[in-house]
C-alpha positions in Angstrom: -100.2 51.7 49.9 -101.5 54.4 47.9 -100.4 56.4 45.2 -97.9 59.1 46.2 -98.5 61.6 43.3 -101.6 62.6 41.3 -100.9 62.5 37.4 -99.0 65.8 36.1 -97.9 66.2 39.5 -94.0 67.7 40.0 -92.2 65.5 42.6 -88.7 66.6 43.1 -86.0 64.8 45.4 -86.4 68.3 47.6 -90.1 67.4 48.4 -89.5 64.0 48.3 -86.7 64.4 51.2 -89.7 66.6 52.9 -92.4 64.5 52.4 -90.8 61.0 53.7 -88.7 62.9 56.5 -88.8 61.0 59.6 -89.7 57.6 58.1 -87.9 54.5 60.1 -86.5 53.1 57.3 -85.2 56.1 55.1 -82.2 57.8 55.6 -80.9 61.3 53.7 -78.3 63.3 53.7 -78.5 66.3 55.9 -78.9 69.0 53.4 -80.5 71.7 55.9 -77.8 74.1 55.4 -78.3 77.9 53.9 -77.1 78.6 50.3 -73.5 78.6 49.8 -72.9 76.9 52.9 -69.5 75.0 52.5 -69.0 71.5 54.6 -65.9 69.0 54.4 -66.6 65.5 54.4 -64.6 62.9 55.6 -63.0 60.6 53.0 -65.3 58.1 51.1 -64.2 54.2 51.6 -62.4 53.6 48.5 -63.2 50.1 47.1 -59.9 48.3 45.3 -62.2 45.4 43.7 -62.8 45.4 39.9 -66.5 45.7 39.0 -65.8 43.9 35.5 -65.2 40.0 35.9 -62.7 39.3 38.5 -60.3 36.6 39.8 -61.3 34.0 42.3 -58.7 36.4 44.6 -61.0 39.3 43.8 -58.1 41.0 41.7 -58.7 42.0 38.4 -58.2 39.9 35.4 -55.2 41.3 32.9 -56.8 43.7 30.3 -60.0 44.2 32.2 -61.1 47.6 33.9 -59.9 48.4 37.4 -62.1 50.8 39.3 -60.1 52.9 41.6 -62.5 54.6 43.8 -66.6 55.6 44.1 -68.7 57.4 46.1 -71.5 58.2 46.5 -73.5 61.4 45.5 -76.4 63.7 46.6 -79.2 62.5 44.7 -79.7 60.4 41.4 -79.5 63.0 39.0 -75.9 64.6 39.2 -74.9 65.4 36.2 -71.8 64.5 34.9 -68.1 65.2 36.4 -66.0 67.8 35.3 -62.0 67.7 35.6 -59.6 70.1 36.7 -55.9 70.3 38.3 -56.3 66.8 39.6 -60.4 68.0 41.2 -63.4 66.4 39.8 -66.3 68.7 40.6 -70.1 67.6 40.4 -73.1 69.2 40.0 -76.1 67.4 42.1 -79.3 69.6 41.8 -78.3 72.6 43.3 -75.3 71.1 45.4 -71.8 70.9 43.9 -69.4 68.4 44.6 -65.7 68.3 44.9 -64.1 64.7 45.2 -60.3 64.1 44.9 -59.3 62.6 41.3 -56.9 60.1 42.6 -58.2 58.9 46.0 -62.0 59.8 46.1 -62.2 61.9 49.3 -65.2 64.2 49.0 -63.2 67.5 49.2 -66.3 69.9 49.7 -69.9 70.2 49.6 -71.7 73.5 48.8 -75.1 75.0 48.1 -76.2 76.9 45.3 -79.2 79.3 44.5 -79.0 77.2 40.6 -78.5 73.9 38.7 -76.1 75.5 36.3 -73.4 73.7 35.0 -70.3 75.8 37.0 -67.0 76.5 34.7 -63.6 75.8 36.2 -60.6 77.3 36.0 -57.3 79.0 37.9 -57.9 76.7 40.7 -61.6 77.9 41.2 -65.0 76.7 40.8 -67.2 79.1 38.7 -71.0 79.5 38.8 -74.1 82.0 39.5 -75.2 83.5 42.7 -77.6 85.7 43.5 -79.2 88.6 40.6 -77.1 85.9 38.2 -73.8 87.5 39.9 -70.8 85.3 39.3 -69.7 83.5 42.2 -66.2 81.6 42.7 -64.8 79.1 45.3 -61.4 77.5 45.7 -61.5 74.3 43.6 -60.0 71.7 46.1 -60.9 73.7 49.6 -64.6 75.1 48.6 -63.6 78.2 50.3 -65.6 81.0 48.8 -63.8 83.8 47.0 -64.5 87.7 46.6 -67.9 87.8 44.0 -66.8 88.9 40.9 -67.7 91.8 38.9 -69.6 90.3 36.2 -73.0 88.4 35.4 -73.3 84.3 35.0 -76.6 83.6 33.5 -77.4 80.0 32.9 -74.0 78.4 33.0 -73.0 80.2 29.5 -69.1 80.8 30.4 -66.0 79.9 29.2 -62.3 80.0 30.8 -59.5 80.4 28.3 -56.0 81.1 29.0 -56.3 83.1 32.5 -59.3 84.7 31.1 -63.5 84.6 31.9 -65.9 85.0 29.6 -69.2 85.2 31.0 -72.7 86.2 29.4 -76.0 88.0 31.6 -79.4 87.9 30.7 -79.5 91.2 29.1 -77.4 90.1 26.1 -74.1 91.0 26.8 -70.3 89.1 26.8 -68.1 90.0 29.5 -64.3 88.7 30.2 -62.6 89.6 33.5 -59.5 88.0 34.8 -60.9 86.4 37.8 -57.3 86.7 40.4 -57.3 89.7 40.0 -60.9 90.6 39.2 -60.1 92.8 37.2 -62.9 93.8 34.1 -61.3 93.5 30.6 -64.3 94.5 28.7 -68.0 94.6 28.5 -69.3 94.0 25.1 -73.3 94.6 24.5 -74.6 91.8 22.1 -77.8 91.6 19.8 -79.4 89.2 22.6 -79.1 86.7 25.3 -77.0 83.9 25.0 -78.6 80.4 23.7 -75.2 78.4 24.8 -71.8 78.7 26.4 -69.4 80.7 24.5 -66.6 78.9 22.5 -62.9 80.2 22.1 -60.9 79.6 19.2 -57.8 81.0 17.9 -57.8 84.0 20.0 -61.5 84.7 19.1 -64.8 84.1 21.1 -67.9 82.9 18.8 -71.3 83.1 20.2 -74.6 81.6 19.0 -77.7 84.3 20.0 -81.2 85.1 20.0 -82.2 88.4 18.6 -85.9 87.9 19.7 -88.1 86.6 22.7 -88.8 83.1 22.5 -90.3 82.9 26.3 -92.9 80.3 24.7 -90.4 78.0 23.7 -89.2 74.8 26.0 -85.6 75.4 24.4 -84.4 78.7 23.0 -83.3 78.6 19.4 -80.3 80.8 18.0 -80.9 83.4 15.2 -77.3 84.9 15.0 -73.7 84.4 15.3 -71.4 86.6 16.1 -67.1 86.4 17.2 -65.4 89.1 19.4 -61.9 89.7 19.9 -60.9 87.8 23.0 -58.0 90.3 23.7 -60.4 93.7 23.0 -63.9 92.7 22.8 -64.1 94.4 19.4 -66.9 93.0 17.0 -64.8 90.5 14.6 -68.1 90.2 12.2 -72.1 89.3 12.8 -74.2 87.6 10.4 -75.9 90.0 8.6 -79.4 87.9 8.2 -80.8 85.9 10.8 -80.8 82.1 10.9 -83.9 79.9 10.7 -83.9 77.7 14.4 -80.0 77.0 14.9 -79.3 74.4 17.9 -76.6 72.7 17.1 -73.2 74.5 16.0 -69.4 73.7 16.3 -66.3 76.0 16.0 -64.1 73.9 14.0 -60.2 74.4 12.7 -61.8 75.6 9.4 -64.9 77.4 10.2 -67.7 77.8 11.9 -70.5 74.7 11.5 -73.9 75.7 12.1 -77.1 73.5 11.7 -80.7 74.9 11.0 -83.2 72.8 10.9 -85.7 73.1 7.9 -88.7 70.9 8.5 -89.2 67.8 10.6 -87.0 65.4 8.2 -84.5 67.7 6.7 -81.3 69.9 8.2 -78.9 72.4 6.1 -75.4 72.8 7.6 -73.5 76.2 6.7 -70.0 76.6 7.0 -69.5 80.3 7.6 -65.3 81.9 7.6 -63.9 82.2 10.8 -61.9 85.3 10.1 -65.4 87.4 8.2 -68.1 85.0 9.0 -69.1 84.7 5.3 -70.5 81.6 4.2 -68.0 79.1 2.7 -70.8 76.6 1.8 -73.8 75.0 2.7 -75.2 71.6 2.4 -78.8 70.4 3.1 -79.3 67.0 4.5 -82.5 64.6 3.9 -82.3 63.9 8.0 -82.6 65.9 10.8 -79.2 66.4 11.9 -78.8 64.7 15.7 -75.3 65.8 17.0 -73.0 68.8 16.6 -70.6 68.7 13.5 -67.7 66.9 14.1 -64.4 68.0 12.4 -61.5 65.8 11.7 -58.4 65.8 9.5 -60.2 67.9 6.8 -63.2 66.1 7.0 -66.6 67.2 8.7 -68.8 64.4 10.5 -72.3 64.4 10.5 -75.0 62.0 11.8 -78.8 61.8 11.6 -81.8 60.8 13.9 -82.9 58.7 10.8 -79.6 57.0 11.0 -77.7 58.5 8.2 -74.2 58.9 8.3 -71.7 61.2 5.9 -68.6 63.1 5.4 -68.0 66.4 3.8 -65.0 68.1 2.8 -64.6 70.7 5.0 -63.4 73.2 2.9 -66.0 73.1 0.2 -69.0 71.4 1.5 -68.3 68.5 -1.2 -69.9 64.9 0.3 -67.3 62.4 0.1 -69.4 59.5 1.0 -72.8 58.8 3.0 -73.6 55.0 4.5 -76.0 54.3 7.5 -76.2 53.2 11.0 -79.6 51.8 11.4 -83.1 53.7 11.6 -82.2 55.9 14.5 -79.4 57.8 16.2 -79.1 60.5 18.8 -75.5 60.4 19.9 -72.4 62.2 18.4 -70.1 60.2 16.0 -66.6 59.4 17.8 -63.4 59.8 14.8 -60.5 58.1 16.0 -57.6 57.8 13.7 -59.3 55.7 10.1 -62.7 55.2 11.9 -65.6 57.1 12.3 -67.7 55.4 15.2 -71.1 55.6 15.8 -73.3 54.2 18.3 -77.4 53.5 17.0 -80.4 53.9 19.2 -82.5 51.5 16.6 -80.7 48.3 16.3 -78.9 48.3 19.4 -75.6 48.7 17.4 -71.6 50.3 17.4 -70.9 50.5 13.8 -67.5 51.4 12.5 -67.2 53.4 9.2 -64.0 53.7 7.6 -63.4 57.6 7.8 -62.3 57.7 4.2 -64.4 55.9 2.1 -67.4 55.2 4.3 -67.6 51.6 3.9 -68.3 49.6 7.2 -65.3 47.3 8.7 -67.3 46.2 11.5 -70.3 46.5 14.0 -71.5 44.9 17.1 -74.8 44.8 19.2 -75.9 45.5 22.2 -78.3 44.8 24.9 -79.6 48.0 25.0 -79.7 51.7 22.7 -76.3 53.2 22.4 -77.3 56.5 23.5 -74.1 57.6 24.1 -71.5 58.5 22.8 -68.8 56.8 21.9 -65.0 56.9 23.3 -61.5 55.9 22.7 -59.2 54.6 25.3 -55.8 53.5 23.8 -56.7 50.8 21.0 -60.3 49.9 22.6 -63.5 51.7 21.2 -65.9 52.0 25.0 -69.6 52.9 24.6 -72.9 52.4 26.8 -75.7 51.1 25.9 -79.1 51.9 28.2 -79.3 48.1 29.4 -76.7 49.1 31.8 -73.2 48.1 30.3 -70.7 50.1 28.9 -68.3 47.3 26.7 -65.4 47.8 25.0 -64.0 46.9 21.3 -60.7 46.2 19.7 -60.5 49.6 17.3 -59.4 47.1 14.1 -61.0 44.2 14.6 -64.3 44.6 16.4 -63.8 41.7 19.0 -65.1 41.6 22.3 -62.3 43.3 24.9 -64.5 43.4 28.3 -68.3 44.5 29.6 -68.7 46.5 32.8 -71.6 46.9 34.5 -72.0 51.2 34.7 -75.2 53.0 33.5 -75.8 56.6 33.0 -78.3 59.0 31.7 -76.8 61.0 28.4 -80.1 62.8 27.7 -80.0 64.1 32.0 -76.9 63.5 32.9 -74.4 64.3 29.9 -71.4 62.5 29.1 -68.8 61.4 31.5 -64.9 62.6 31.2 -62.0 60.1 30.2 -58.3 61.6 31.0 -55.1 59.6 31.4 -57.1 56.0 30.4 -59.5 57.0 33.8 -63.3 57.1 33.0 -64.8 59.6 35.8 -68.6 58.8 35.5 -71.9 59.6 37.4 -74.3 56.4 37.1 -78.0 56.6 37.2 -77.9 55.0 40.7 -76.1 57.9 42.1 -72.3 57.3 42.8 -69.5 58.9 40.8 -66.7 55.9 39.8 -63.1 56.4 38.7 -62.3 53.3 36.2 -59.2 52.8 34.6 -59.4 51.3 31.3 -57.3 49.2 29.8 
């Protein structure tokens, strides 16, 4: 047999569909439907046996995970679900999903012109239609709604309290209500969006570019500004541009945002919430590898070197600085007196105290930990790219249970946990409800 692509080539599961149509022993889905078609699937075959070691009966053994349902997706690259009002919605290339939370039943299929992440909210499915127009559907029918009056560029919305904000390519922040599609305010920014707006405390902060950056692969921020959610009136901008800003946070203290110096080093400013002065900065000899976290006073921050510290969120001030190994690439999990973190280089969970630093336990792995960690009740859960995700006792370290479920962080995302339910979309393309226990 010979060899399908030439080197460089682009081979997407579109033409691959295409290309091996009519083959004897190949089967796809029939996706030869026009954009924004809507079709209702009968329910998937839910499966009651546990995928993590089971009885001789097939039932679940006490303590271990129980998975409640799967089914199967579009392709092998659906991003990871999103949860609302009982609906978890995937996007699949440019297909969404809609699968009932509790049973499984595939609620809805649907076509898109993009491969946006969609926003949900008031029982509706957000995302971008044609000219970057925002579309809307009903979240558990999939029945398409009036268009609404505003722009949806590249998934960079948010829906807080009854109200959309959405940004357009033209740099711009618009919030509508979407029942009654009604236009709040329009409010012209310095530039396009680099990232989906973030409400907090009655405010929306957004990170911007102020120049062209068409050359680059990913665009880098060189403002930030925060908006009245109620008026749209300009809270403050930065008055001097930022050197290549891609990771921020809006925290319960301020506003984190990293800029990345050279190669090997990263500062981190801390700029007011209420005036958007800076509070403080501090430089870090790592390149930072995750957004700020921000926990009881403290701010998290974790390195691709493998450095790990704390900072005292209201001045900056390191209270201590340990490390997880030589690399890193996932965000730090804080959980009540432990700061978790999950190394790419050893294959390790390591678990810091949160106040002092020092490290009360760590376990390997088969595989990277690439994700990032999560806490279900007292167990600590994280994946590792072998293809497990395994779970911890929070104070001791031991062992609780290993389940066979691998996903894709760096393509995928991570999955959703409500309620002690892990909602995840695997590499192998099927969406799973666990409950952990």
């Amino acid at each position: 047999m010979g060899t399908y692509a030439p080197s460089g080539a682009i081979v997407t599961p579109e033409i691959l569909r295409k290309d091996l149509s009519g083959l004897p022993f190949l089967h796809f889905p029939d996706l030869s439907t026009e954009t924004l078609e809507v079709r209702s699937t009968p329910a998937t075959k839910r499966r009651t046996a546990a995928p993590a070691q089971q009885s001789a009966r097939g039932r679940s053994l006490p303590g271990q995970p129980t998975e409640k349902w799967n089914a199967r997706t579009i392709s092998t690259a659906a991003k990871q679900p999103l949860l609302c009002d009982g609906t978890v919605v995937v996007r699949d290339g440019l297909w969404l999903l809609a699968f009932d939370a509790g049973a499984g039943d595939r609620l809805w299929s649907r076509k898109t012109l993009y491969d946006d992440v969609p926003v949900l909210g008031a029982d509706s499915v957000y995302f971008a239609g044609p000219l970057n127009c925002a579309l809307s559907v009903d979240l558990r029918s999939g029945k398409k709604r009036l268009p609404l009056p505003v722009p949806l560029h590249n998934g960079f919305a948010a829906f807080d309290k009854g109200t959309l904000y959405t940004s357009g390519p033209e740099g711009a922040l618009h919030a509508i209500d979407p029942v009654s599609r009604k236009l709040l305010w329009p409010k012209p920014i310095s530039g396009p969006m680099v990232a989906a707006p973030k409400v907090r405390r009655g405010v929306v902060f957004a990170l911007v570019s102020e120049f062209s950056q068409h050359h680059l692969p990913t665009p880098i921020a060189s403002n930030v500004l925060a908006v009245d959610a109620e008026t749209g009136e300009l809270q403050w901008r930065l008055p001097t541009a930022l050197p290549e800003s891609r990771q921020w946070q809006v925290g319960r203290h301020a506003t984190y945002v990293v800029q990345d110096l050279e190669p090997s080093r990263s500062r981190v400013t801390a700029l007011d919430l209420d005036n958007g002065e800076t509070v403080w900065e501090h430089e870090l000899e790592d390149r930072v590898a995750s957004p700020p976290v921000e926990s009881d006073g403290a701010v998290y921050l974790v390195g691709n070197a493998g450095s790990v510290c704390a900072l005292e969120a209201k001045t900056g001030g390191l209270m201590w600085q340990n490390r997880a190994g030589r690399r890193v690439s996932a965000a730090p999990l804080v959980t009540g007196d432990l700061v978790i973190v999950g190394g790419e280089n050893p294959n390790r969970i390591t678990a810091f105290d949160a106040a002092t630093g020092t490290t009360r336990w760590n376990k390997s792995g088969q595989g990277a930990f690439t994700s990032s960690p999560f806490a279900v009740g007292h167990a600590i859960c994280a994946a590792h790219r072998a293809g497990d995700l395994l779970a911890w006792h929070a104070e001791t370290g031991k062992r609780l249970w290993k389940l066979s479920l691998r996903w894709d962080p760096r393509s995928q995302g991570e999955p959703v946990v409500e309620n002690g339910v892990l909602y995840a979309a695997t590499a192998r393309g099927t969406v799973h409800a666990v409950t952990l226990h």
